[in-house]
C-alpha positions in Angstrom: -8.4 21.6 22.0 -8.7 17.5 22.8 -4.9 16.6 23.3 -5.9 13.3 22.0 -7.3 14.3 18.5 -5.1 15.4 15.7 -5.2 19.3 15.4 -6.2 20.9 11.9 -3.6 23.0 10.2 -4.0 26.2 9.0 -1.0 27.7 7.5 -2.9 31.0 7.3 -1.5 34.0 9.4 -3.7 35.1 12.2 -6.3 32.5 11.7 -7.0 30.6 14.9 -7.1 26.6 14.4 -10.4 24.5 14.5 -11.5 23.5 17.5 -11.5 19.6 17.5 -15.3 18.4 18.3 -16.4 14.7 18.9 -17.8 13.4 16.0 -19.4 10.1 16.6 -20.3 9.9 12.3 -16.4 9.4 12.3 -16.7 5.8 13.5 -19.1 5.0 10.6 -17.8 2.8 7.2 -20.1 5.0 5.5 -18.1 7.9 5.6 -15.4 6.3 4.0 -15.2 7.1 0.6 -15.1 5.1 -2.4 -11.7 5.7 -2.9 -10.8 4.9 0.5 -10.1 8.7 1.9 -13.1 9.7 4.6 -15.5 11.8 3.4 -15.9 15.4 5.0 -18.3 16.3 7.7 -19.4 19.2 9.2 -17.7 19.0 12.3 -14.4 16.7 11.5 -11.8 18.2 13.1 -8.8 16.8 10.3 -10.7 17.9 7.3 -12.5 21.2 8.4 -16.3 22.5 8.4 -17.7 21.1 5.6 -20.0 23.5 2.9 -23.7 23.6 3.0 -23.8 22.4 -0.5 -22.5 18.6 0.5 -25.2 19.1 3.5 -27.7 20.0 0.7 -27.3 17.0 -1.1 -27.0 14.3 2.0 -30.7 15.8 2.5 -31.8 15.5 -0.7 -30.7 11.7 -1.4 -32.2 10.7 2.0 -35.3 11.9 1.0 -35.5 10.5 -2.5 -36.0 7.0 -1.6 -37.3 4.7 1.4 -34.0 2.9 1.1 -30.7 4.0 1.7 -28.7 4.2 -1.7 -25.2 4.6 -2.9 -24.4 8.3 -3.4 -24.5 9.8 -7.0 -21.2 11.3 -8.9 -22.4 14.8 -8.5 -22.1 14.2 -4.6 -19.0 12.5 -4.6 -17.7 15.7 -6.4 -19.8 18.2 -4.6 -18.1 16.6 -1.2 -14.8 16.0 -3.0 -14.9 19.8 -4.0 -14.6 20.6 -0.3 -12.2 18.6 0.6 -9.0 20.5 1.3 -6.6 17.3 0.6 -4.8 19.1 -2.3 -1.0 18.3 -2.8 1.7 21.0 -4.1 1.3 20.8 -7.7 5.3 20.4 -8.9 5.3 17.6 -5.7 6.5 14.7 -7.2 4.2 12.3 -5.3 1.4 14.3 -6.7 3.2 12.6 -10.1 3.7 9.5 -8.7 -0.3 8.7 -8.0 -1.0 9.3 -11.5 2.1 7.5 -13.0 0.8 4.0 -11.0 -2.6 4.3 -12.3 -4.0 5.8 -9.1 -6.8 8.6 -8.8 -6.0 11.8 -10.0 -7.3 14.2 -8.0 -4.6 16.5 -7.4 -4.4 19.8 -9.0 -3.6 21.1 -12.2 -0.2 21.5 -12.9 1.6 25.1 -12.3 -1.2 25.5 -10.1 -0.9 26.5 -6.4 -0.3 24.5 -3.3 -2.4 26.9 -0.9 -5.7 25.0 0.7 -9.3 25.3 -0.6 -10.5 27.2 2.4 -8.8 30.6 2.3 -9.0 31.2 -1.5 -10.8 34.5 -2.3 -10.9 36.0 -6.0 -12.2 35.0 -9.2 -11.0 31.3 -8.6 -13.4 31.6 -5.6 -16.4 32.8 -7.0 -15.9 29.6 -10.4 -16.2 27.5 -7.5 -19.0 28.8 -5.5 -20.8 29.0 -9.2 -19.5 25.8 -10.0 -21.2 24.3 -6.3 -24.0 25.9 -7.7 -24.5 24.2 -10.8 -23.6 21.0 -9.2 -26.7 21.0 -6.5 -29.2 22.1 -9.1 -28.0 19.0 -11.2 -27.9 16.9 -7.7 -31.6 18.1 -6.9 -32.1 17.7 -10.8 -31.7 14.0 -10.6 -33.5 13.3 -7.5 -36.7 14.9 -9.1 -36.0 12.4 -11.9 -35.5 9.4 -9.6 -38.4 10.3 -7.7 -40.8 10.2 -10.8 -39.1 7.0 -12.1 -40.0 5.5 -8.5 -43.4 6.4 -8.6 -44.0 5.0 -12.5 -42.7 1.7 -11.3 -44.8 1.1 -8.7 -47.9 1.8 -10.9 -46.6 -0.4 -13.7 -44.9 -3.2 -12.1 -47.6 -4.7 -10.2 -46.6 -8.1 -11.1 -43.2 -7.9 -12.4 -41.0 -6.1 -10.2 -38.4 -3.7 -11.5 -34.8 -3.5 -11.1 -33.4 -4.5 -7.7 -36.8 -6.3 -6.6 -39.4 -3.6 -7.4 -40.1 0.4 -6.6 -41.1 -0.6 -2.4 -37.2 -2.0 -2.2 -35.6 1.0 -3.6 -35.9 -0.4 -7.5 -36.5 2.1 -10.6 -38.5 0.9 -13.8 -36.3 1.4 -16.9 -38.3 2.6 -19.2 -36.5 2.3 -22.1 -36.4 -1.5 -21.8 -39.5 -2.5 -20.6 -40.2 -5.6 -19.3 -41.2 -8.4 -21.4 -44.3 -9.9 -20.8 -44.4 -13.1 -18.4 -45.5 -17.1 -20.5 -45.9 -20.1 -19.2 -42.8 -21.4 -20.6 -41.0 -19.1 -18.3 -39.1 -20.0 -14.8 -40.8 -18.2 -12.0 -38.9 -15.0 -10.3 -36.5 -16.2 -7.5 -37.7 -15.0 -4.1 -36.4 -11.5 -3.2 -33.6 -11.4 -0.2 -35.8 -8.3 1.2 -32.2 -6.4 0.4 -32.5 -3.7 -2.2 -29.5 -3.6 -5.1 -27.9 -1.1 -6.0 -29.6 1.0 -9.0 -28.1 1.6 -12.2 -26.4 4.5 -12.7 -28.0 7.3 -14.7 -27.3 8.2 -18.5 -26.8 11.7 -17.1 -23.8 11.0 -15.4 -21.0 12.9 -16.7 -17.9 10.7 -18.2 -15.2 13.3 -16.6 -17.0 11.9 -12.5 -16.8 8.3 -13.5 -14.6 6.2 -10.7 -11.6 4.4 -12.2 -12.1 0.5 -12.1 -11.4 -1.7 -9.2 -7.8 -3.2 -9.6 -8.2 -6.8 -11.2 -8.1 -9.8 -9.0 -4.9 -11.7 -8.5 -6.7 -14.4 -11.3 -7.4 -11.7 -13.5 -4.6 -9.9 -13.4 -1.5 -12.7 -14.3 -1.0 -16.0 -15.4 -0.2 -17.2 -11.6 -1.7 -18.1 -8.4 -2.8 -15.7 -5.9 -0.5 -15.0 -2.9 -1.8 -16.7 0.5 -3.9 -14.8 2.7 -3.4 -15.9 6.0 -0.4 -14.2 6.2 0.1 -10.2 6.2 3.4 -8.3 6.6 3.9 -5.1 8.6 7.1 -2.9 8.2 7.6 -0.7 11.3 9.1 2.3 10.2 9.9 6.0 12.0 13.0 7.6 13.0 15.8 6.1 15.7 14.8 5.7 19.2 11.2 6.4 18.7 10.4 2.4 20.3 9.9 0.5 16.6 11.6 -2.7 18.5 9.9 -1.9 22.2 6.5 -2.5 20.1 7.1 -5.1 18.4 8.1 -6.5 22.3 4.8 -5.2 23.8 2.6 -6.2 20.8 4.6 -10.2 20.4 4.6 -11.3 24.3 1.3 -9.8 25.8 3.0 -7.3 28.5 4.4 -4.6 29.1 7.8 -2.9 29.2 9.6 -1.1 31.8 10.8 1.7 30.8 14.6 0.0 30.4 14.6 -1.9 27.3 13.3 -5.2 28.7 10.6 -5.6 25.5 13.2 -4.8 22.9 15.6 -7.4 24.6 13.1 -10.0 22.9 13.6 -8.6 19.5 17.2 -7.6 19.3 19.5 -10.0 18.0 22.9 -9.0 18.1 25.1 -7.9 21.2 26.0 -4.0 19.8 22.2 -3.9 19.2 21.6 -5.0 22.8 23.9 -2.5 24.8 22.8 0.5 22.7 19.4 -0.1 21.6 19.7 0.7 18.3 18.6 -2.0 15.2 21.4 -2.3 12.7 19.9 -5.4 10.9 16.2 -6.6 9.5 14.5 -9.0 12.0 11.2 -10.3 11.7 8.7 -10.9 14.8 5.7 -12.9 14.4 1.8 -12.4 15.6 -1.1 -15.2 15.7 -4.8 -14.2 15.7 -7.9 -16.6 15.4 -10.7 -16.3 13.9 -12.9 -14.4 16.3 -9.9 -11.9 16.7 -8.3 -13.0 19.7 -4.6 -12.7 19.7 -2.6 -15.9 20.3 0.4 -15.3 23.3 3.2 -17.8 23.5 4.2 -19.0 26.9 7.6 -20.6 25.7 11.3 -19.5 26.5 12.9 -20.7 24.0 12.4 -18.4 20.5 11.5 -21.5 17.9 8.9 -22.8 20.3 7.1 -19.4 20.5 6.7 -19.2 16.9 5.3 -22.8 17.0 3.0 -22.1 19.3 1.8 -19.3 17.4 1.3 -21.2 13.6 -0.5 -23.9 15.6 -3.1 -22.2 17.8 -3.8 -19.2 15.3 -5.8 -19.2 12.0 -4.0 -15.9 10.4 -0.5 -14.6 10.9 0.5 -11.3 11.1 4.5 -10.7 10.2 6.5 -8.0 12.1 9.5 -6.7 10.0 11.3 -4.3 12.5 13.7 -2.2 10.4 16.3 0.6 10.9 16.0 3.8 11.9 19.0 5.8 11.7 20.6 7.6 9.0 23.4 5.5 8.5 21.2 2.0 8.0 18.9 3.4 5.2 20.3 1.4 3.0 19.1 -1.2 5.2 15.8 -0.1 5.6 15.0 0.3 1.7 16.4 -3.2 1.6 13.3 -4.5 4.1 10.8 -2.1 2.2 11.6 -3.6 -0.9 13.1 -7.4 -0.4 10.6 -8.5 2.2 7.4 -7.2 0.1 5.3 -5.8 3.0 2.0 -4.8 2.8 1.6 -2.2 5.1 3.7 0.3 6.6 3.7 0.7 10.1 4.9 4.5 11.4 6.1 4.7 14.7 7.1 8.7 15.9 8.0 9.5 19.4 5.6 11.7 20.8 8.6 13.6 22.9 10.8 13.7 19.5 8.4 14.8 17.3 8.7 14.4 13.1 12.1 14.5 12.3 14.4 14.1 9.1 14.6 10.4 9.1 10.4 10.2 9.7 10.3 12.0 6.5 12.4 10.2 4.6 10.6 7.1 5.4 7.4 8.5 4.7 8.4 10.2 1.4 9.8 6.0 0.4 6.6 4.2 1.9 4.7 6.5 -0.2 6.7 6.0 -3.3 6.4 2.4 -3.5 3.0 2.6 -2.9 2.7 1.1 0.9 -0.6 2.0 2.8 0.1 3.5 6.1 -0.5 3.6 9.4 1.0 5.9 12.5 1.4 5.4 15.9 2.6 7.9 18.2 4.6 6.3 21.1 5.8 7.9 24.4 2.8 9.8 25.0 3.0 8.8 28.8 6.0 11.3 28.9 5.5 14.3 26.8 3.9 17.8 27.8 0.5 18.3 26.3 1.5 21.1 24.1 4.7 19.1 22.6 1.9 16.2 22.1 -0.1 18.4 20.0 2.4 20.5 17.7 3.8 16.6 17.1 0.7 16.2 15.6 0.0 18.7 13.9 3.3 19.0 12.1 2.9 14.5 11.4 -0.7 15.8 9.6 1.4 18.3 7.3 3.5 15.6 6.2 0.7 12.9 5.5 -1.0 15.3 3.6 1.6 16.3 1.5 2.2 13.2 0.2 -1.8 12.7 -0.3 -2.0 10.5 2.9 -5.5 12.0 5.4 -4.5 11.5 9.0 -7.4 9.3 10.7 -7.4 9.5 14.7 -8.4 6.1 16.1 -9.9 6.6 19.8 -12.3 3.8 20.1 -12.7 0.3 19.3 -15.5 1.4 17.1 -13.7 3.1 14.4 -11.0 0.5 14.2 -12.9 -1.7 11.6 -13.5 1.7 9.6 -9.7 2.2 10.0 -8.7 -1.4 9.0 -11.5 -1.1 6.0 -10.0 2.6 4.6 -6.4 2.1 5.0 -5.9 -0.6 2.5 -7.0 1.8 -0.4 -4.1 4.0 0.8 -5.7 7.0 0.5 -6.3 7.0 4.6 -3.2 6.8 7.4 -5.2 6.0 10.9 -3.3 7.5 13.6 -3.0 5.6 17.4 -1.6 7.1 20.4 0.1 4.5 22.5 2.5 3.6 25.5 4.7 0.9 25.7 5.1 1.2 29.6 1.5 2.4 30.6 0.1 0.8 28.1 -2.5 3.2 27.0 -3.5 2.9 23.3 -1.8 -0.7 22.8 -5.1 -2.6 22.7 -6.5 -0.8 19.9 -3.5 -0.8 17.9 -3.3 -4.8 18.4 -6.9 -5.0 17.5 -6.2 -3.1 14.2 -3.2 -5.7 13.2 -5.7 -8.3 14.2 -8.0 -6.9 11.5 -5.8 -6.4 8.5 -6.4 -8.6 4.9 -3.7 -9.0 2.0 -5.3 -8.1 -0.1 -6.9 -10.6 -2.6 -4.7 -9.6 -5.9 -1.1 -9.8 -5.9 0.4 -7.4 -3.4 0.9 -3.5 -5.1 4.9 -3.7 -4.3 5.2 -7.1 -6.2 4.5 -6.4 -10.0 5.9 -9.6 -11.9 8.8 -10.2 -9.1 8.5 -7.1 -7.3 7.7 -4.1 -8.4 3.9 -2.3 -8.6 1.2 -3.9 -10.2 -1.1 -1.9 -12.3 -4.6 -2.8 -13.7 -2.7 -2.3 -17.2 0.4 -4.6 -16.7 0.9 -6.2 -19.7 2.9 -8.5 -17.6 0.1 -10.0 -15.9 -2.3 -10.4 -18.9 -3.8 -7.1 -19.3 -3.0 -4.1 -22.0 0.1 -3.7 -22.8 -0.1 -0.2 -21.9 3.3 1.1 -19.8 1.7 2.8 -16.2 4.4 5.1 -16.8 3.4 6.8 -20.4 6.0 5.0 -22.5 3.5 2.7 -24.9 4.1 -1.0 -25.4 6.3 -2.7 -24.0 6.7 -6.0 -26.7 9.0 -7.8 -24.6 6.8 -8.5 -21.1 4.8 -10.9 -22.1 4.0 -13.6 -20.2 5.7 -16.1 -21.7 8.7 -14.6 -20.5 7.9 -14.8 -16.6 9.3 -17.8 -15.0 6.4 -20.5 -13.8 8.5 -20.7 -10.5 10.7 -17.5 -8.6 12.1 -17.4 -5.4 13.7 -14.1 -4.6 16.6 -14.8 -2.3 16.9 -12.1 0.7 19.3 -14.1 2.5 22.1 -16.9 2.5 23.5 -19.4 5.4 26.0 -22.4 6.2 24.8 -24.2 9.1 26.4 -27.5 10.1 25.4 -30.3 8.9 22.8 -29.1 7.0 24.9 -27.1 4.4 24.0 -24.0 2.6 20.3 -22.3 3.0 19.1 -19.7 1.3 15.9 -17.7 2.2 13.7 -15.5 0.3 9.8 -15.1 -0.8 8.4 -17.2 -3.0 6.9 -15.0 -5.8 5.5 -17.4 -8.4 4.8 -21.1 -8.5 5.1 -23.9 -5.7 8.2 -26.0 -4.5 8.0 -28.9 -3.2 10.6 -31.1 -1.2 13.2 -32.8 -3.9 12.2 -30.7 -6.8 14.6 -29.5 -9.7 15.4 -25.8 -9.6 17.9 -23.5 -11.1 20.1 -21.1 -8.8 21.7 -17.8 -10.4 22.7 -15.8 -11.6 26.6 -16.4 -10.4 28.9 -13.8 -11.9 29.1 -15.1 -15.1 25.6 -15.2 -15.4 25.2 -18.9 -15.6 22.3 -20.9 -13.3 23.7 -24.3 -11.9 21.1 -27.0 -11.0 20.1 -27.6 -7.7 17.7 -30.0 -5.5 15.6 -28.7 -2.7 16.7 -31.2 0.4 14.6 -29.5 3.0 11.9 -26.9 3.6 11.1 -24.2 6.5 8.3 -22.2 7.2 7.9 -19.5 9.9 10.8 -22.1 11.6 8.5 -25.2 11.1 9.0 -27.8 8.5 6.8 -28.0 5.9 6.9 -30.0 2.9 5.5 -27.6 0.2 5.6 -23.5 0.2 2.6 -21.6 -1.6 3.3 -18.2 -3.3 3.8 -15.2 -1.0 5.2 -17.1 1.4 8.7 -16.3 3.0 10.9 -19.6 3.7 14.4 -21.0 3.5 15.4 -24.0 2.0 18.0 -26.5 2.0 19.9 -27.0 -1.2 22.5 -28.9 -2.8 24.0 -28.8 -6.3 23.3 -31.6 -8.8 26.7 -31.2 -10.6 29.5 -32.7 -8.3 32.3 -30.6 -10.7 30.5 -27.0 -8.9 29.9 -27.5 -5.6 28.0 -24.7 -3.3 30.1 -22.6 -1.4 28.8 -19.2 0.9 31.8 -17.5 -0.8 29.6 -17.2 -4.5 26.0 -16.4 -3.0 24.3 -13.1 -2.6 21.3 -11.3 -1.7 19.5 -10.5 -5.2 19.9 -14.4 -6.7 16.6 -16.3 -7.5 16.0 -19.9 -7.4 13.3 -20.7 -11.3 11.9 -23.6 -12.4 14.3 -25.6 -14.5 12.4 -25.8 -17.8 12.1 -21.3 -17.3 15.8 -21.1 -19.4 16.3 -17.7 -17.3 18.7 -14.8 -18.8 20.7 -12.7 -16.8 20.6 -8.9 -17.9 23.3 -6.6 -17.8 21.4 -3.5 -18.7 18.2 -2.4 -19.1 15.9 0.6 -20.1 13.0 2.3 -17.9 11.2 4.8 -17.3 11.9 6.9 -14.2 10.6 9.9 -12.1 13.1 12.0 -10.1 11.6 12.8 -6.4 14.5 14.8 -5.3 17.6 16.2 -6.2 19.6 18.7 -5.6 21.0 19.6 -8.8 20.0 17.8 -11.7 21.4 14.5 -13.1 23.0 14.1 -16.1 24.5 11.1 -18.2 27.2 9.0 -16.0 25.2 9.7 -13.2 25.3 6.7 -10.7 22.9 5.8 -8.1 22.5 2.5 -6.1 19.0 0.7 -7.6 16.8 -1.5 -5.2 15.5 -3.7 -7.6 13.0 -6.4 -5.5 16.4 -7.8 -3.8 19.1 -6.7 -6.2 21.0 -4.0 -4.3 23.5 -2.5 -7.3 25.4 0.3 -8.0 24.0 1.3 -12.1 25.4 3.8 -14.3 23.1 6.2 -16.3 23.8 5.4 -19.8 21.5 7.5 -22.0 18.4 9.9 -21.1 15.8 10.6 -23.2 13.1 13.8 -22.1 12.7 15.1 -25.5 14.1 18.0 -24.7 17.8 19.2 -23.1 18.8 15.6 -21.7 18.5 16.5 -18.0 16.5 15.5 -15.3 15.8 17.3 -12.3 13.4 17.0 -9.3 9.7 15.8 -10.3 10.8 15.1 -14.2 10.5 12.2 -16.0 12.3 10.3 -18.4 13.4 7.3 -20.6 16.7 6.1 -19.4 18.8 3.2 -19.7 21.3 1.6 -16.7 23.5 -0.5 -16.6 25.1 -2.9 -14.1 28.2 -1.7 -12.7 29.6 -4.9 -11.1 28.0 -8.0 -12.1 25.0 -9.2 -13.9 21.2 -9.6 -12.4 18.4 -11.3 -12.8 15.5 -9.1 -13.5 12.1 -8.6 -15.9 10.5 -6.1 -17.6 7.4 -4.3 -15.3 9.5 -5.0 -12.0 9.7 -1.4 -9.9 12.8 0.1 -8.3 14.0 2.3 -6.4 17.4 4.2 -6.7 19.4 6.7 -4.2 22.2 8.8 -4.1 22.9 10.4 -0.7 19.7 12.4 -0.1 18.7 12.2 -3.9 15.9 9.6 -4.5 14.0 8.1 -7.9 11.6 5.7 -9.0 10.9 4.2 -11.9 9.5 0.7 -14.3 11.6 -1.3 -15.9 10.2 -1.3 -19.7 12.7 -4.0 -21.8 16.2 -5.2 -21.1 18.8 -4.5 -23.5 20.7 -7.3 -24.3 23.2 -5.1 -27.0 25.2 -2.6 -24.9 28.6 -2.9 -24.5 
C-alpha cells in the first residue's frame, strides 16, 4: 500500500488489509459529519468499504430535489451503522463521552469490542434486516418529499413556500397553509437565490435526533467570552520524538540540522540543553494574519521576537512544549491542565513508533476532553515498513479512545481537517520532517487555521474544569454531567466576578514579586484592588496591581482567557509579600468576591485505570486547574460494596492533605497514583469535616 496513508486495521486472522486507494471525496467538508467524525465512503482507506445501503441513499437524496439538501436522520444512521468506530464496551473512555454530555454512540454495555465488519450470526442478519428497514423508510420519505415538492409548486404561485418556494428546494407545509396576502401587509423580502434548509419531517424518529449544539460562551455563564485571537497548542508524545525541534522549525521559518540547532531556540535551561530533553513547561509563540500568512521574526534577542510577532500578526497561535518522559508527568498534567490549551498537539517518532509514554498522553488528552491532532516526525529516516506498522498501531490507539485518524496530504483537505477536529471526534494525522522539511508546510498551514472556539474553552468549566451544556454553574440546569442530580451550591452567585489562576510566581529586581497565571473571569486593569490567597491559613490579603504583561509586552488591561503576569504589592504594610509564602494553585478575585478556602470537598469520579481497586484512605495526587495536592479518600459511595475499580464510578469525598485550596463546585480534575488514573466533577464543598 501508499506508505504515506494510514493503513486500515484488521485484527482478524488471515484477513489481508485494505488496500489504501486515493480518494479525492476525502478533501471535501461535506463528508464531515455532523458530529465532526468523517463520514464513510466507499473507498476510504481508514474507515473501510462502505455498504451499498449508504450508497443507496446518497442516490436517492440527490435525486429528490434540484438542490442539494442536508442529509436526513435515517442516513446519518444508515452511514453511521457502517462505521466501524466502536470502542471496547467496559473502556472507560467509552464512559467518559457520555459522562461529559458527549454523543453516545458507543455500544451497549457487556457488549463486545470486535469491529462491525467480521460479525457473522444472528447479530448479523438484525443488522442486515435492520439496513433493510432503514432504506425502505429512507426511499419512504423521499417519495413523500418529492410529492410535497410538486404540490408546492402548483399552489404557491404567488407566495412562495418555505425556504423561497418549491424551484429553490422549498416544501409547502400543508398543515399550515399560507395565509392569504392584504394590502396592509409588508411585501416578501427579495430571496438571496440560496435555498434554506427544510424542516425536518414529523417522521423522524426521537431515538436519531442530534444532541444540541453546546451553548455560546453568552449563553452558557454569567461572564465574558474568552478572546479569540489567541489559541493554545500542547505538544504532546513520548521523549525524543522532536516536540521541542518543532516548535523550533514551526517558530523561526527554517530548518534544523539534524543536531539540535532548532531546539536550542526553545530550551531554556543548561541540563535541558546538553541532553535534549524538556524538564520544564515553556511556551513558544506563532503570529498569522489575516490572509494566513505566517509572521517570522528577524530579531536575536527573545523579547523582540515576540514583539515583532503581536505587532505584525492579527491572531496568535501559543506553543506550550511540555515533557515527555516518564519521570516529568507530573509536569506534563501540570501544562494540560494549568495552561488550559485548546488542542493537543501529538508528536510520535516515526523511527520509535507508539510507545508507553504516547499512550499515556493520549489516554489524559482524551480524558480531559482535548481535540487532537498527530504528527509523525522523522519520517526522512525510517524504513517504509517501520513507517507503516507506526501507523497502523497510532490508528489502534485513536480509535480506542473514539478518536478516527484523518491523513492530511494536501493543502486541500487541511481546511476540512481544521473544520472536523474541533468537534473532537476527528485526529488529522501529518507526516513531517524537521531536517528535510517534508510535511512542515501543511502542518503550519493547519495551526494557521485553528479558532477557539466561541464558548468558553471545554477544559475551563467555572475555573477550569469541563463545561457542559447542563452546567448549572454557568446558568443552565442544574443537572450534574456526571449523574449525581442537583447540585444546590453552584450557583452563580457563588463564582467570583474576577479569577486569576496563578501557574507561576517570581522575584525580579526591582520590580518585586510577579505572579503569572490565566485570567479566567473578569478584567484587571492597572491599579486595581484584588485579593491574593489562599495562604496556609486560608486567609486572602489585599493587594494592588502595579504593572501588567502580555505575551512580554505591556499592556494596561488583560481580557479573559488571556495568560499574563502581573506586578503586585500588598496594601497592608504589617504582611508584606515574600516568594517564601506563594505557590502554584493561588488565585488573585475581585475584592468585593469574599472568597472561601475549602479543605474538603465531595465529587463524582470515574476510575480509568487501576490495578487493584481503591478503597477508603486511598491517596492520589489531584490536578485541580492549578492546584497540584496530595487528597485523601474520605468516604465512597457506589451503592453497593464501597469499592471502586477500573471504569466504575462513584460519589466520593477528598480532602486536602497539606493545606487548604481555593476551588468551586463544577471545576474538573484529574488525579494519579503511579500508573493509576481518575477523573471526576467537583459537586459541593464540604465545609464540616474534621
Amino acid at each position: 500500500g501508499d506508505s504515506n496513508t494510514l493503513g486500515c486495521l484488521d485484527e482478524r486472522e488471515g484477513v489481508p488489509p485494505q488496500q489504501p486507494m486515493e480518494n479525492p471525496a476525502v478533501s471535501s467538508p461535506a463528508l464531515v459529519s455532523p458530529d465532526g467524525g468523517a463520514a464513510p465512503t466507499k473507498e476510504d482507506p481508514l474507515i473501510g468499504p462502505a455498504d451499498e445501503t449508504a450508497t443507496a441513499h446518497t442516490k436517492t437524496s440527490a435525486t429528490s430535489s434540484s438542490s442539494p439538501a442536508p442529509p436526513s436522520s435515517e442516513e446519518e444512521d444508515a452511514a453511521r451503522a457502517v462505521t466501524p468506530l466502536r470502542p471496547r464496551a467496559d473502556s472507560a473512555d467509552s464512559q467518559l463521552s457520555s459522562l461529559f454530555g458527549g454523543d453516545d454512540d458507543g455500544p451497549r454495555a457487556g457488549g463486545s469490542g470486535r469491529s462491525s465488519r467480521g460479525a457473522s450470526g444472528p447479530r448479523a442478519g438484525r443488522r442486515r434486516k435492520k439496513q433493510q428497514q432503514q432504506q425502505q423508510a429512507s426511499s419512504a420519505t423521499a417519495q413523500a418529499a418529492s410529492s410535497s415538492s410538486t404540490t408546492a409548486a402548483k399552489t404557491n404561485n404567488n407566495n412562495g413556500a418555505h425556504g423561497g418556494g418549491p424551484d429553490k428546494g422549498g416544501v409547502q407545509d400543508t398543515n399550515n397553509p399560507p395565509k392569504p396576502s392584504s394590502s396592509t401587509e409588508e411585501p416578501p423580502p427579495p430571496s438571496s437565490g440560496v435555498a434554506d434548509p427544510p424542516k425536518p419531517s414529523a417522521t423522524t424518529s426521537s431515538a436519531a435526533a442530534r444532541p444540541a449544539p453546546p451553548l455560546t460562551a453568552h449563553d452558557a455563564w454569567d461572564g465574558e467570552a474568552w478572546d479569540a485571537s489567541d489559541v493554545r497548542v500542547a505538544m504532546i508524545g513520548n521523549v525524543d520524538s522532536g516536540k521541542s525541534t518543532l516548535i523550533g522549525v514551526l517558530t523561526s521559518g527554517g530548518l534544523d540540522d539534524g543536531r539540535g540547532a532548532a531546539r536550542s531556540l526553545v530550551l531554556r535551561h543548561k541540563h535541558e540543553q546538553s541532553n535534549g530533553r524538556t524538564s520544564a513547561v515553556s511556551v513558544e509563540l506563532m503570529g498569522f494574519t489575516e490572509d494566513g500568512a505566517q509572521v517570522v521574526p528577524t530579531a536575536r534577542h527573545h523579547a523582540q521576537r515576540w514583539a515583532e510577532v503581536v505587532k505584525g500578526g492579527d491572531r496568535n497561535v501559543t506553543l506550550i512544549d511540555l515533557c515527555g518522559h516518564e519521570r516529568y508527568l507530573k509536569t506534563t498534567v501540570f501544562g494540560l491542565t494549568a495552561m488550559m490549551p485548546d488542542f493537543a498537539l501529538l508528536v510520535v517518532g516515526a523511527n520509535m513508533g507508539v510507545q508507553r509514554m504516547t499512550k499515556e498522553h493520549i489516554a489524559i488528552a482524551c480524558a480531559l476532553s482535548l481535540p487532537i491532532a498527530v504528527v509523525v516526525t522523522k519520517i526522512d529516516i525510517c524504513p517504509p515498513a517501520v513507517l507503516k506498522q507506526t501507523r497502523q498501531v497510532l490508528a489502534r490507539c485513536l480509535r480506542q479512545h473514539q478518536r478516527m485518524p484523518l491523513p492530511v496530504k494536501d493543502a486541500v483537505q487541511v481546511a476540512c481537517a481544521a473544520e472536523s477536529v474541533e468537534a473532537g471526534r476527528v485526529a488529522p494525522v501529518f507526516s513531517a520532517s524537521s531536517v528535510t522539511g517534508v510535511g512542515v508546510p501543511l502542518l503550519r498551514a493547519f495551526l494557521g487555521k485553528l479558532r477557539r472556539a466561541s464558548r468558553v474553552p471545554r477544559n475551563a468549566g467555572p475555573l477550569g474544569g469541563p463545561v457542559g451544556p447542563d452546567d448549572a454553574s454557568f446558568g443552565g440546569d442544574a443537572t450534574d454531567p456526571f449523574g449525581g442530580g442537583t447540585a444546590a451550591s453552584s450557583s452563580a452567585e457563588q463564582l467570583p466576578k474576577i479569577h486569576f489562576a496563578i501557574d507561576g510566581v517570581y522575584e525580579v529586581r526591582g520590580v518585586g514579586l510577579v505572579v503569572g497565571g490565566t485570567l479566567t473571569r473578569g478584567r484587571v486593569v492597572v491599579n486595581d484592588s484584588l485579593l491574593l490567597g489562599p495562604d496556609r491559613a486560608g486567609g486572602f490579603t489585599p493587594v494592588t496591581v502595579r504593572s501588567i504583561e502580555c505575551k512580554r509586552q505591556t499592556a494596561r488591561e488583560v481580557k479573559p482567557g488571556t495568560a499574563a503576569t502581573f506586578a503586585v504589592r500588598s496594601l497592608n504594610r504589617r504582611v508584606p509579600l515574600r516568594r517564601a509564602y506563594m505557590r502554584k494553585g493561588m488565585v488573585l478575585v475581585g475584592e468585593h468576591d469574599a472568597p472561601k478556602a475549602a479543605r474538603a470537598f465531595e465529587a463524582t469520579v470515574v476510575i480509568l485505570h487501576h490495578s487493584t481497586t481503591v478503597a477508603e484512605g486511598y491517596q492520589p495526587v489531584c490536578h485541580i486547574g492549578c492546584v497540584r495536592q496530595a487528597c485523601a479518600l474520605l468516604s465512597i459511595d457506589n451503592g453497593r460494596d464501597n469499592v471502586l475499580r477500573t471504569g466504575a464510578k462513584a460519589t466520593v469525598t477528598f480532602r486536602f492533605m497539606y493545606h487548604v485550596e481555593y476551588v468551586l463546585p463544577g471545576m474538573t480534575f484529574l488525579f494519579r497514583e503511579g500508573r493509576a488514573k481518575g477523573i471526576g466533577k467537583i459537586k459541593r464543598i464540604v465545609r464540616d469535616v474534621n
